[in-house]
DOVEXNU-466193 format. One record per residue (C-alpha): residue in one letter; x, y, z. Coordinates in steps of 0.5 Angstrom, whole numbers, padded with zeros to 4 digits, always signed. Layout:
BEGIN
AXYZ
...
***
This chain:
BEGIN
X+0000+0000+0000
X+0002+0006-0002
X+0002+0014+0002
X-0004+0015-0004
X-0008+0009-0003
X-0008+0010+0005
X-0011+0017+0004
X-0017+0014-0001
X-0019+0009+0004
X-0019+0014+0009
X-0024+0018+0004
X-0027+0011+0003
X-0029+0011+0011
X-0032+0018+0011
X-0035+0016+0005
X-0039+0011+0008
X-0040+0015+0015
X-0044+0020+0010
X-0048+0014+0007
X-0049+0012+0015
X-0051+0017+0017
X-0058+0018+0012
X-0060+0012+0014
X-0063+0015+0020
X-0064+0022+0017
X-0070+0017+0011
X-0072+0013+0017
X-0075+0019+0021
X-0078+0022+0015
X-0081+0016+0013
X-0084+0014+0020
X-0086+0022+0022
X-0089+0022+0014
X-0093+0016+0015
X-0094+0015+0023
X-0093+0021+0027
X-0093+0026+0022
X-0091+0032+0027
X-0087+0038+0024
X-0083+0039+0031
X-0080+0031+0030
X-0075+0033+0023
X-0071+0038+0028
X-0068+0031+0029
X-0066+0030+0023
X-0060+0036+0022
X-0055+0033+0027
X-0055+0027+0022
X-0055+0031+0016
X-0049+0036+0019
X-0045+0030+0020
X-0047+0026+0013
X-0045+0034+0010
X-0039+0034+0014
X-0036+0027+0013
X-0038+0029+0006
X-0034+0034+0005
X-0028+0030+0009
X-0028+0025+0003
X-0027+0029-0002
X-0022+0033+0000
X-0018+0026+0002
X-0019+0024-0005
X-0016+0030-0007
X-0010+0029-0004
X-0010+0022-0005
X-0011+0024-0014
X-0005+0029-0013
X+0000+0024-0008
X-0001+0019-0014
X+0002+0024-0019
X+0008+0027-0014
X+0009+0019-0013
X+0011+0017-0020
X+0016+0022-0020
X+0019+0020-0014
X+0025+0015-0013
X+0025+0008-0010
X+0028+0007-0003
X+0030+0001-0004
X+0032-0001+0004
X+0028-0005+0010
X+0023-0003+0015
X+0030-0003+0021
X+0035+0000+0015
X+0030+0007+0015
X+0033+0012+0020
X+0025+0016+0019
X+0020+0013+0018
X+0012+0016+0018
X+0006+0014+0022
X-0001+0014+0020
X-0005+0011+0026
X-0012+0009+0022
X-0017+0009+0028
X-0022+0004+0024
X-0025-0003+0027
X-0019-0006+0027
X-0014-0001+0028
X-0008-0001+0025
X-0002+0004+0025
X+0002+0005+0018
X+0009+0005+0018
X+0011+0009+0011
X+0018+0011+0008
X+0020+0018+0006
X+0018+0016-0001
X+0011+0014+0000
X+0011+0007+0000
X+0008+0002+0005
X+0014+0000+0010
X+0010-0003+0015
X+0003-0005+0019
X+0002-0007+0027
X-0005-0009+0028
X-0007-0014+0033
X-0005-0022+0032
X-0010-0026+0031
X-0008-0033+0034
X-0010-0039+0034
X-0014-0040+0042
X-0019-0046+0043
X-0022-0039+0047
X-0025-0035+0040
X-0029-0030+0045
X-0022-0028+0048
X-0020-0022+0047
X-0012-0022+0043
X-0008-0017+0047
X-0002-0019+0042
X+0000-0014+0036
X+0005-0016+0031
X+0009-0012+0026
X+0009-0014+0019
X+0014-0011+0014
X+0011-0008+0006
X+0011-0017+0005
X+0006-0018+0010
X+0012-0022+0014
X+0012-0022+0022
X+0018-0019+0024
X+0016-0018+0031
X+0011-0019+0037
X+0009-0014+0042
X+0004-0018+0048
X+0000-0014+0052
X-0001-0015+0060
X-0004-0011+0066
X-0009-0006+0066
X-0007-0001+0071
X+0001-0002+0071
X+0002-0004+0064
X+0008-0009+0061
X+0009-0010+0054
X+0012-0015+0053
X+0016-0015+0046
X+0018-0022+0042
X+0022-0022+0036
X+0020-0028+0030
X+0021-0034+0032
X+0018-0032+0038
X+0024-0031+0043
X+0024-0026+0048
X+0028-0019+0047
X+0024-0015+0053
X+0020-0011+0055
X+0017-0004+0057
X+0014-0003+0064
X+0010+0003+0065
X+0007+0005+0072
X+0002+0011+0073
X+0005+0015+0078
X-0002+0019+0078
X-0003+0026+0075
X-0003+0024+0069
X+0005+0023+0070
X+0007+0015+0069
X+0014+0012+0069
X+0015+0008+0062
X+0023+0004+0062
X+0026-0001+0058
X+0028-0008+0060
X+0032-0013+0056
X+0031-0021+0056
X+0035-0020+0062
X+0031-0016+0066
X+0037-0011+0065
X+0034-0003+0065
X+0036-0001+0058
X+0033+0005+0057
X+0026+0009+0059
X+0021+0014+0055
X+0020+0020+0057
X+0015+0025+0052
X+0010+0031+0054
X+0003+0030+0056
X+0002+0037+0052
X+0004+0035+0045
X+0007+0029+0042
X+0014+0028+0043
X+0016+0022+0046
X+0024+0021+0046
X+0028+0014+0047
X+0033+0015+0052
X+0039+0009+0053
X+0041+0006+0059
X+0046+0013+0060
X+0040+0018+0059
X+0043+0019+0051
X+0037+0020+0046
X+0037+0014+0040
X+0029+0014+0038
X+0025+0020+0037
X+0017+0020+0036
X+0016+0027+0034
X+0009+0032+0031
X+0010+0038+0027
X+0018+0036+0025
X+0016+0033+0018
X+0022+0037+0012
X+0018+0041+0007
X+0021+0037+0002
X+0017+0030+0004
X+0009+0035+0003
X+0008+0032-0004
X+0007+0026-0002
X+0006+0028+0006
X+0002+0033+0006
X+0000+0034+0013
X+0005+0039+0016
X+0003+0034+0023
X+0005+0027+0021
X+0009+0024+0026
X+0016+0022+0025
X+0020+0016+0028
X+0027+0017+0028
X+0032+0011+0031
X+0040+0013+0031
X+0043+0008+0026
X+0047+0005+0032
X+0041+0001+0034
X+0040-0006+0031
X+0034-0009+0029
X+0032-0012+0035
X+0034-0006+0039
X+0029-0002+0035
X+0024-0008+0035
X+0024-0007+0042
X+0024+0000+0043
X+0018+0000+0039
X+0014-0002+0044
X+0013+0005+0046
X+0008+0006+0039
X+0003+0001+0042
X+0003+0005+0049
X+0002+0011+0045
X-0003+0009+0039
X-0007+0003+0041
X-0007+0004+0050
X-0007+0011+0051
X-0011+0013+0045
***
């Protein structure tokens, strides 16, 4: 999936809530009109034509943008590298029934997705937890489990399943909490420290140095062709870091997008 085609399904999804929301909007009509009919009760149809008018609206700026990306993308070169091998790589967080977040390169091309991991349980009716990383190939790289309700662990897992750490946060009230790092040791390799007012979560090593960043409003100018967003998030991870390093460190992007959100 390309950046274009990520912004028509998001047309699409506000398409189909314009359409929703004229399924009340006909029902009133039909019922005031043939039952009721009370002058009063078609008041109760302008919130649902607002918002059909509004989502209608959204869809077809949406599908403007996604027209004039798929143009500016022809032009551009291929980054041809990996999901790790990316020193930035752009976040798209699409809020759907099954909510997943994109991961995008600088060129406009699908890096790739965490959506939940639907495993295979004799427990159907369980909710799953478990969040997995896919790269543009919809191969697993990773495995991000979820435990705890009030102090939060997510454990991160690689490919073949083998424990590479964990994040650990405690609410310390206030809305203040503590997020650390652990390795499969139990060893403290860094913590996570952002602001509560904007988006701008730093990845802090074990001697409080900056290896990974999550940032708003930070995105280059020439990236607005295929971006055109100013506010797109951006991730940053220092070249030091390896795959698994960065895999672990990802956690932060399940507290941030699918915990706290």
């Amino acid at each position: 999936m390309k950046i274009n085609e990520y912004y028509r399904d998001t047309a699409n999804i506000n398409l189909n809530g314009s359409i929703a929301a004229l399924v009340p909007t006909i029902m009133i009509i039909v019922i005031n009109f043939s039952i009721v009919k009370h002058r009063e009760i078609m008041l109760y149809t302008i919130p649902f034509l607002m918002y059909s008018l509004v989502s209608f609206q959204i869809y077809l700026y949406r599908l403007r943008q996604s027209i004039a990306i798929s143009k500016n993308i022809a032009k551009s070169e291929r980054i041809n590298q990996s999901l790790f091998e990316a020193r930035h790589l752009l976040v798209m967080y699409m809020n759907t029934q099954s909510s997943r977040l994109h991961l995008y390169f600088s060129d406009g091309h699908l890096a790739g997705i965490i959506k939940k991991f639907r495993e295979k349980s004799w427990k159907p009716l369980m909710l799953s937890k478990t969040y997995a990383l896919y790269n543009f190939d919809n191969e697993v790289l990773g495995f991000f489990k979820v435990k705890g309700r009030k102090s939060i662990m997510i454990e991160v897992y690689n490919r073949n399943n083998h424990l590479l750490g964990r994040l650990e946060k405690k609410n310390l009230g206030l809305r203040k909490s503590q997020k650390e790092l652990f390795d499969g040791f139990g060893r403290y390799v860094g913590a996570i420290e952002g602001s509560s007012v904007f988006m701008d979560e730093k990845v802090l090593d074990q001697c409080h140095q900056h290896v990974g960043r999550l940032r708003r409003g930070w995105m280059p100018l020439e990236w607005n062709q295929l971006f055109p967003e100013p506010n797109t998030p951006v991730l940053s991870f220092r070249e030091i870091l390896s795959e698994e390093d960065k895999l672990l460190r990802m956690s932060f992007l399940i507290n941030e997008y699918f915990i706290e959100r």
